[in-house]
N, C-alpha and C positions, 0 to 999 in steps of 0.2 A: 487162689483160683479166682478167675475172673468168668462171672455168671450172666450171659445175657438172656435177654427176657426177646421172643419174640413177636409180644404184644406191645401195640403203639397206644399212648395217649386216647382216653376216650375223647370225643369230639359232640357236640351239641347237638340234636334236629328242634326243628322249627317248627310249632304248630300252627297249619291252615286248612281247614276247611273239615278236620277229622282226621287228618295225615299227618306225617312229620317228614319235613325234607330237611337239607342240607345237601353244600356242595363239598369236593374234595381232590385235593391233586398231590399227589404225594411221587420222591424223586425213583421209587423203588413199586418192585409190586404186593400189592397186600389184597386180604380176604374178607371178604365184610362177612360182618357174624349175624349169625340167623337171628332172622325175623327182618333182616333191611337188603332190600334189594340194592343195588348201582346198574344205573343205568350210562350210556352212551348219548349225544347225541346229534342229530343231524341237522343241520339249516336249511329247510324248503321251505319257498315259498310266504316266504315272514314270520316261519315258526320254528321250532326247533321239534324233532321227532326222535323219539327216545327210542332206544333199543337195551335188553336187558342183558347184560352180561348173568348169563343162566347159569354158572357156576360161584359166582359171586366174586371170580377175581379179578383184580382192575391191576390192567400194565402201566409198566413205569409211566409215569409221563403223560399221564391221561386223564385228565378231566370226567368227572362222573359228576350226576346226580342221584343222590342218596335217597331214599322214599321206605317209610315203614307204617305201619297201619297203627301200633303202638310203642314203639321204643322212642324214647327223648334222646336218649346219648349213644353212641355206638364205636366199639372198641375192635377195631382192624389188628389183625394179626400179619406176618408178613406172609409174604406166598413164593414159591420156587416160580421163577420166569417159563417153565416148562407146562405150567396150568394155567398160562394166561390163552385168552382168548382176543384175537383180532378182528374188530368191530371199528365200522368208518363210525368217527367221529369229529367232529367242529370243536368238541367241549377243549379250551385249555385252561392252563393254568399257571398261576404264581407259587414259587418256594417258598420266598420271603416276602415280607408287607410290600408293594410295590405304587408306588406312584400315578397315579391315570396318565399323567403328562409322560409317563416311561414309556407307557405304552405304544405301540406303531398304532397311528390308526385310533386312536382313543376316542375318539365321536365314534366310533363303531361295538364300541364294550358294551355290551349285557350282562349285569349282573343278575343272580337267582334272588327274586323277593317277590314281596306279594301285592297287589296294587287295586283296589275297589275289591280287596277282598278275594281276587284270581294269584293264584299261584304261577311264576313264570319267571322268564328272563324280561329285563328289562331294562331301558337306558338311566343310568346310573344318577338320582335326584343331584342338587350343583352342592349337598353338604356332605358329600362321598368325594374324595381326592385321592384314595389308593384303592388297592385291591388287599382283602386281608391275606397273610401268609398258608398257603396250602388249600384254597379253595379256585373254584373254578369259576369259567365266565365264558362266553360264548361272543363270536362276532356277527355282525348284523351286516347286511349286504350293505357296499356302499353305495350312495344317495347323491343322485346328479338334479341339479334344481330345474336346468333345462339343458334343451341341445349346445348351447353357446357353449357349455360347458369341457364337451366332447369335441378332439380335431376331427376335421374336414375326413382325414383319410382312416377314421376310424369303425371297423367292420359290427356293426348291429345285429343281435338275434334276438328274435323274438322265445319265449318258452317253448313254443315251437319248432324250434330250429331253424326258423325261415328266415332269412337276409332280409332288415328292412331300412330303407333308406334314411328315415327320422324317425326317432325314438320320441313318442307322443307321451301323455299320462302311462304308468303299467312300470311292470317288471321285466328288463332285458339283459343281455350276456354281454358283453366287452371285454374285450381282450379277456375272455375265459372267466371274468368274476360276474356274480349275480349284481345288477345296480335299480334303486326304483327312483324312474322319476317322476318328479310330482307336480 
């Protein structure tokens, strides 16, 4: 007889500031075990805004960050796709060790670490060249240096939603994606 286990590998958190986090992308869905929340989350505005998956289960294919008050390691069990819960989320992820240069868009990768001591996503130090396997990462709006950048016939929104004819210092919408120029 062949006997499967439906517990996965326990995985590491991170401690900063009193907490423990860690990220996580796995190709299936699983159950985080009490006492760690997984969170969702979203890209406004230059930040990423968390949302908790309240049942603790994360669907296939989705980037979470992990957060617990005291566990170091956390051991996911898997979960019936029928208890997953659908929550907008930015967060993705890699299966296998992945490459920054694989990436689309890799000036745009935020990784989860900690930086003067703040907990967050951030753009990835030049001694990081992959993404490790089964964790998550988030993208960051992309970044236009100035209007030269941008064609002639290209429609501008302000956050606002207002039509404006040159995109100055700030944050604006282009062809549907968030860009800041600086």
């Amino acid at each position: 007889a062949i006997v499967l286990s439906n517990t996965l590998p326990a995985i590491s958190l991170n401690e900063s500031n009193g907490k423990h986090y860690a990220t996580y992308y796995l190709p299936f869905a699983a159950k985080a075990p009490e006492g760690v929340k997984a969170y969702a989350g979203t890209v406004s505005n230059g930040s990423v805004k968390l949302t908790e998956y309240a049942n603790g289960v994360i669907p296939a294919n989705e980037g979470v960050l992990l957060v617990s008050d005291n566990a170091t390691s956390a051991t996911f069990t898997l979960a019936n796709d029928a208890d997953v819960t659908t929550i907008d989320n930015d967060l993705k992820g890699v299966n296998d060790v992945t490459e920054l240069t694989n990436v689309e868009n890799s000036e745009q990768v935020r990784i989860f670490s900690t930086k003067d001591g703040v907990a967050g996503f951030y753009k990835p130090n030049s001694n990081i060249t992959s993404l490790a396997a089964n964790k998550a990462y988030v993208m960051a709006p992309a970044t236009v240096s100035d209007n030269a950048a941008m064609p002639n016939n290209v429609e501008i929104y302000d956050l606002a939603g207002r039509r404006v004819n040159h995109a100055v210092k700030g944050v604006y919408v282009v062809n549907g994606k968030k860009i800041i120029v600086k």
